[in-house]
C-alpha positions as a Markdown table, in Angstrom:
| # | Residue | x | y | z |
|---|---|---|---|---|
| 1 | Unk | 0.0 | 0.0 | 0.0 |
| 2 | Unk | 1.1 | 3.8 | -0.6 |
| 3 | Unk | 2.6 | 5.4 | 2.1 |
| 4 | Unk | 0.1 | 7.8 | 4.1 |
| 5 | Unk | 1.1 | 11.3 | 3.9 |
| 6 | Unk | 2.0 | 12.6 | 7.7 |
| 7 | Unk | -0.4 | 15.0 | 8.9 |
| 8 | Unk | 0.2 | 18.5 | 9.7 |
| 9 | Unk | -1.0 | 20.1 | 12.6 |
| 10 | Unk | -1.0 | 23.6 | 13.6 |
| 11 | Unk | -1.2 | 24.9 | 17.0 |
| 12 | Unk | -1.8 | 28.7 | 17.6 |
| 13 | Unk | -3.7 | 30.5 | 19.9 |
| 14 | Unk | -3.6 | 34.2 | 21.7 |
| 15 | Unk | 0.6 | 34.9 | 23.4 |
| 16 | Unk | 0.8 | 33.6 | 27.0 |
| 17 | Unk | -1.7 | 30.7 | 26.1 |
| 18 | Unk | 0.9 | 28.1 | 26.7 |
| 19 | Unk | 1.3 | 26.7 | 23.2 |
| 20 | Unk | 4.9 | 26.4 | 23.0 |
| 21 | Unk | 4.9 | 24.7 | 26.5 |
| 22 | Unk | 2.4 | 22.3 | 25.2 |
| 23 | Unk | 4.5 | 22.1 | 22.4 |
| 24 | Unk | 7.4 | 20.9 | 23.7 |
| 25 | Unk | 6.2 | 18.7 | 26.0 |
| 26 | Unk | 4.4 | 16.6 | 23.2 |
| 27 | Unk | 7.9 | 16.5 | 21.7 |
| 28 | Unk | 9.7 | 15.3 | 24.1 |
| 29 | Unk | 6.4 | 12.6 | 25.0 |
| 30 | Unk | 6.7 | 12.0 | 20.8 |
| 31 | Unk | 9.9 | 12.2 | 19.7 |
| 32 | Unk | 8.7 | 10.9 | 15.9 |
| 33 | Unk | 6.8 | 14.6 | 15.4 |
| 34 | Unk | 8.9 | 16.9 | 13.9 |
| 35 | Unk | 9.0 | 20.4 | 15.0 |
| 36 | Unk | 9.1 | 23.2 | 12.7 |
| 37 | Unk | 10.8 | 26.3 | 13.6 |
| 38 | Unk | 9.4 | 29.3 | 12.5 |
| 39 | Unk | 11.4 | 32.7 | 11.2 |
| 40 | Unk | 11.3 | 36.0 | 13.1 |
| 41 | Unk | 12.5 | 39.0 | 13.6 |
| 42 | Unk | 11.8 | 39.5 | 16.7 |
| 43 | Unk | 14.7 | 39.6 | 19.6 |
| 44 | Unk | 16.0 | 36.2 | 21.3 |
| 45 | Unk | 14.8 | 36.2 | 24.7 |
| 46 | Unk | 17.3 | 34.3 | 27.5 |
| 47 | Unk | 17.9 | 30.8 | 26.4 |
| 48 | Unk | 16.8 | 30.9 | 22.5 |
| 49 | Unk | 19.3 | 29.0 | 20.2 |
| 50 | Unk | 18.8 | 30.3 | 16.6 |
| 51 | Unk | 18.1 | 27.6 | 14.3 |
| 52 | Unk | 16.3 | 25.4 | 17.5 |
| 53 | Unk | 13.8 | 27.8 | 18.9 |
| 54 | Unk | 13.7 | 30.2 | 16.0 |
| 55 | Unk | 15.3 | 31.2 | 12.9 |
| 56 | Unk | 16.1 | 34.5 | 13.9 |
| 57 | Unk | 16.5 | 37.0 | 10.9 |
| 58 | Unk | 16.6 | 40.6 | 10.1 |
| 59 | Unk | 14.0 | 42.5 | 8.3 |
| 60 | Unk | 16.1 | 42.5 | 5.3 |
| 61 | Unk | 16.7 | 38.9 | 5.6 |
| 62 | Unk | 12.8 | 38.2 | 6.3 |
| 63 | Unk | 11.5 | 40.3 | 3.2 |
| 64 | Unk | 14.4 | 38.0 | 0.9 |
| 65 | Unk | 12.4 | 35.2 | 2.1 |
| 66 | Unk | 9.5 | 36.7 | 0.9 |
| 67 | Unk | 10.6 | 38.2 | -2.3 |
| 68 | Unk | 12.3 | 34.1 | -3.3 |
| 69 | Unk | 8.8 | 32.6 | -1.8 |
| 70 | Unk | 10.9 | 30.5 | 0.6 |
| 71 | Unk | 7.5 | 30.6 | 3.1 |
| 72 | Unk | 4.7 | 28.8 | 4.0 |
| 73 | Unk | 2.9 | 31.2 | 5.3 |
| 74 | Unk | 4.2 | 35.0 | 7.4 |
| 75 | Unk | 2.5 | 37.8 | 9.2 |
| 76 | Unk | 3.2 | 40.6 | 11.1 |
| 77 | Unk | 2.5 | 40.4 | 14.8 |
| 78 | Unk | 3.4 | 43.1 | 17.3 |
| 79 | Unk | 5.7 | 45.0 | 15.4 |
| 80 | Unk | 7.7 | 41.8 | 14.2 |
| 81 | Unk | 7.6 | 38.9 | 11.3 |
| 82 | Unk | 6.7 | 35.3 | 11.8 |
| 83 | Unk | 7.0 | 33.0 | 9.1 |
| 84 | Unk | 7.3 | 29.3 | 8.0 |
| 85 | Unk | 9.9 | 27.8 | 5.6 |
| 86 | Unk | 8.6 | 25.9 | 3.0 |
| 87 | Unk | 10.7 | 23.5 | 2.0 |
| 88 | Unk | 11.3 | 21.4 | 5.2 |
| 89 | Unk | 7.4 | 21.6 | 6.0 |
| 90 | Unk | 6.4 | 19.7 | 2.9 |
| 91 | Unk | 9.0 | 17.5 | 2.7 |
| 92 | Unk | 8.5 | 15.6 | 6.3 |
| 93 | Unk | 4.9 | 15.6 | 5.1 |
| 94 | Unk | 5.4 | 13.6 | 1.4 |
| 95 | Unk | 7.6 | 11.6 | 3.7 |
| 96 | Unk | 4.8 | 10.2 | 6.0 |
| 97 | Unk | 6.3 | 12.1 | 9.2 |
| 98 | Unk | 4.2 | 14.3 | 11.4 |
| 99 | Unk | 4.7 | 17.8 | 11.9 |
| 100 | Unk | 3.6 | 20.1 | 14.2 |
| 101 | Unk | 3.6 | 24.3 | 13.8 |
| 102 | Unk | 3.4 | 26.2 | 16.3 |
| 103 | Unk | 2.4 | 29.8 | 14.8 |
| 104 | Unk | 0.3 | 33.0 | 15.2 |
| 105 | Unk | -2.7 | 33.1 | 14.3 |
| 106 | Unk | -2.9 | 35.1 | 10.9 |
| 107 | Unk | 0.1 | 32.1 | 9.9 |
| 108 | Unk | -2.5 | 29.6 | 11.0 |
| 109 | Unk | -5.1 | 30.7 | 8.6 |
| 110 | Unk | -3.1 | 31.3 | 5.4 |
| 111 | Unk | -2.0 | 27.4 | 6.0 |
| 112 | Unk | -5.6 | 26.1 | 6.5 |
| 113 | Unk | -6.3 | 27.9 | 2.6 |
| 114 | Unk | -3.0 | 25.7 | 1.8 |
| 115 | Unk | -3.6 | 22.6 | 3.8 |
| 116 | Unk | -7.3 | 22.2 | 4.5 |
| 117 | Unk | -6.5 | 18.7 | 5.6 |
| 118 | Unk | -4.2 | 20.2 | 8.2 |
| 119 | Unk | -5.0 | 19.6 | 12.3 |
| 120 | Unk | -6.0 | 22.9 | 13.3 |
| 121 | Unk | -6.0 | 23.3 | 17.0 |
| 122 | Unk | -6.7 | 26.5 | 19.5 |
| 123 | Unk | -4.9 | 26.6 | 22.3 |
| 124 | Unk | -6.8 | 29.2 | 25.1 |
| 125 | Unk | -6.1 | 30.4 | 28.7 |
| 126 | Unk | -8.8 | 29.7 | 31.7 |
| 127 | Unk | -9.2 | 33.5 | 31.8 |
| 128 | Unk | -8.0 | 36.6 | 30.4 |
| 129 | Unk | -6.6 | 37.4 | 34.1 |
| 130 | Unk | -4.3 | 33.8 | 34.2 |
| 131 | Unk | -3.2 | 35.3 | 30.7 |
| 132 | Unk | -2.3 | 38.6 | 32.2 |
| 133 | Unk | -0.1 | 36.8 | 35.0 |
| 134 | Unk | 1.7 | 34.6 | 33.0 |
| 135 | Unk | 3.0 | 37.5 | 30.5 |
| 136 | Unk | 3.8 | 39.7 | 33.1 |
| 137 | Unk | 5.7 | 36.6 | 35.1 |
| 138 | Unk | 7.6 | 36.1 | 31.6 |
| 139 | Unk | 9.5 | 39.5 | 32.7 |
| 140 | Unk | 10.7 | 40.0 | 29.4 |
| 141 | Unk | 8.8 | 43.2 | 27.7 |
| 142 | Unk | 7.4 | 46.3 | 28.7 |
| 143 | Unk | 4.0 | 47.3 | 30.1 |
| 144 | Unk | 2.9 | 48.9 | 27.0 |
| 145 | Unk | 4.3 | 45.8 | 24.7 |
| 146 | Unk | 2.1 | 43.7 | 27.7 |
| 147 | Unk | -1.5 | 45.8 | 27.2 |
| 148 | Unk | -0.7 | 45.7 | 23.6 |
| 149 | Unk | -0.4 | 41.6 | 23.9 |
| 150 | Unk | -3.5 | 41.6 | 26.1 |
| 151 | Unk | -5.6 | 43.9 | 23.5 |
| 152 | Unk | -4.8 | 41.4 | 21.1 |
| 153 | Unk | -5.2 | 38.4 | 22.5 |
| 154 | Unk | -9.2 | 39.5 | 23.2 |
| 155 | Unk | -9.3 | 40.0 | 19.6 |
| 156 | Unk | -7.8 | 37.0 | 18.9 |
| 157 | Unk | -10.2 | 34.9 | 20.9 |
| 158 | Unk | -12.6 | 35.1 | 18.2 |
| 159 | Unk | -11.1 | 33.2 | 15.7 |
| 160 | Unk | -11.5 | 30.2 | 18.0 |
| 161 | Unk | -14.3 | 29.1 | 15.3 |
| 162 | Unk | -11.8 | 29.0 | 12.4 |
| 163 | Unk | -9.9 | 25.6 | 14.6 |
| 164 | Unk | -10.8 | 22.3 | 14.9 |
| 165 | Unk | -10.4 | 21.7 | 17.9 |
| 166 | Unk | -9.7 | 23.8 | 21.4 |
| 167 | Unk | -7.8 | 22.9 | 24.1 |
| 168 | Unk | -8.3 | 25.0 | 27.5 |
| 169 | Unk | -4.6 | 25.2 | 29.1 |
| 170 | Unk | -5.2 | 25.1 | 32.9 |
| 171 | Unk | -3.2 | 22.1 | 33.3 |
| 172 | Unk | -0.2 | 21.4 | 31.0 |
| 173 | Unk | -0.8 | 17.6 | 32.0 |
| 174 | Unk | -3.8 | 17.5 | 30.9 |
| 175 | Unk | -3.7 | 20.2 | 28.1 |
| 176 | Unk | -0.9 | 17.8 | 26.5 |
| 177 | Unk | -3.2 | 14.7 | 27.5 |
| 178 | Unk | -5.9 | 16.2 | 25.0 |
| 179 | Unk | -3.8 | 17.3 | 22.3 |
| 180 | Unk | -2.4 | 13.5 | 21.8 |
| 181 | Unk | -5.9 | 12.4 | 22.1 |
| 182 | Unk | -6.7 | 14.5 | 19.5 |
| 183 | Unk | -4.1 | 13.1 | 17.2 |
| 184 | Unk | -4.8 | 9.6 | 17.7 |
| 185 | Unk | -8.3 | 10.4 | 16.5 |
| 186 | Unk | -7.1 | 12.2 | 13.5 |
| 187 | Unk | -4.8 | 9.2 | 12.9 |
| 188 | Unk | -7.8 | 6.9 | 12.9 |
| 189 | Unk | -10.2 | 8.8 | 10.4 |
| 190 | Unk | -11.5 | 6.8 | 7.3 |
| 191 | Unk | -10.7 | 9.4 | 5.1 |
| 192 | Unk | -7.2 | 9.5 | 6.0 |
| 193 | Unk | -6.9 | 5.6 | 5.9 |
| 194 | Unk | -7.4 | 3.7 | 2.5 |
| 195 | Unk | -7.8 | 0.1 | 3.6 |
| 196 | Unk | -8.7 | -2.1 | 1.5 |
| 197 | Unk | -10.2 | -4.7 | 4.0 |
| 198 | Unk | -9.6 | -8.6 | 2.7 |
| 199 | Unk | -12.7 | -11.4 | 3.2 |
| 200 | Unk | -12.2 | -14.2 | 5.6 |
């Protein structure tokens, strides 16, 4: 039988949500997935390795990527470029491996036009308050950069209906818990399995 193609799934959802902590932790549970690291120009913050956290790349360098079509998908969030490399995304895919995106939400939605068969999952706070407290305990940005997050992340909230599913990060056990359940269900689907069953 013809190898399956892996399934892509994206996880975004409003900053401070918890999606890159969920992230990881599925890695390391699922070391198979691979992870694809995004472009930015935004500033390292304490303890991001360029190339394993991000790609971290001038303005310059990001509009090249641009100009060549060397992305995915790319938006501007908060002053600053995310964005997706092609070339590694779809190969890992043709070659039956998982892959799992962790991108903003404008990212998220160009994808879904190019991969409606994508896993598209939401990944919220317990309140807009928890949210507050988790950015401000981050201690890396301003007050102003902080409301500005906040604003956005309200906004954000409503594009909750555009996902397939939403996970509700109060616990990061249980918050990884669902988003494995979720992807042995996906796994499972008839339409993404071909069999051809055989009589008796």
């Amino acid at each position: 039988m013809e190898k399956n193609n892996g399934l892509l799934i994206v996880l975004s959802g409003p900053s401070g949500a918890g999606k890159g902590t969920i992230c990881q932790e599925v890695l390391r549970q699922l070391p198979d997935i691979k992870y694809s690291v995004s472009a930015t120009t935004r500033k390292s913050r304490p303890g991001e390795v360029d190339g394993t956290h991000y790609f971290f790349r001038s303005r310059e360098e990001f509009q090249a990527m641009i100009k060549k079509d060397e992305l995915l998908e790319w938006a501007e969030f908060c002053e600053n470029f995310y964005g997706t490399p092609r070339f590694a995304v779809e190969q890992a895919i043709q070659s039956g491996m998982d892959v799992i995106l962790e991108i903003e939400i404008q990212g998220a939605l160009q994808i879904k036009k190019r991969f409606p068969q994508g896993v598209y999952v939401f990944v919220v706070p317990p309140s807009m308050s928890v949210l507050s407290e988790r950015i401000h305990k981050r201690g890396t940005e301003s007050e102003d950069v902080i409301q500005k997050r906040l604003e956005t992340a309200e906004r954000e909230l409503e594009y909750v209906t555009e996902y397939d599913y939403v996970i509700v990060n109060d616990k990061l056990e249980k918050a990884v818990d669902k988003l494995k359940s979720i992807l042995v269900a996906e796994k499972c689907r008839v339409k993404r399995k071909p069999y051809e069953f055989q009589g008796v």
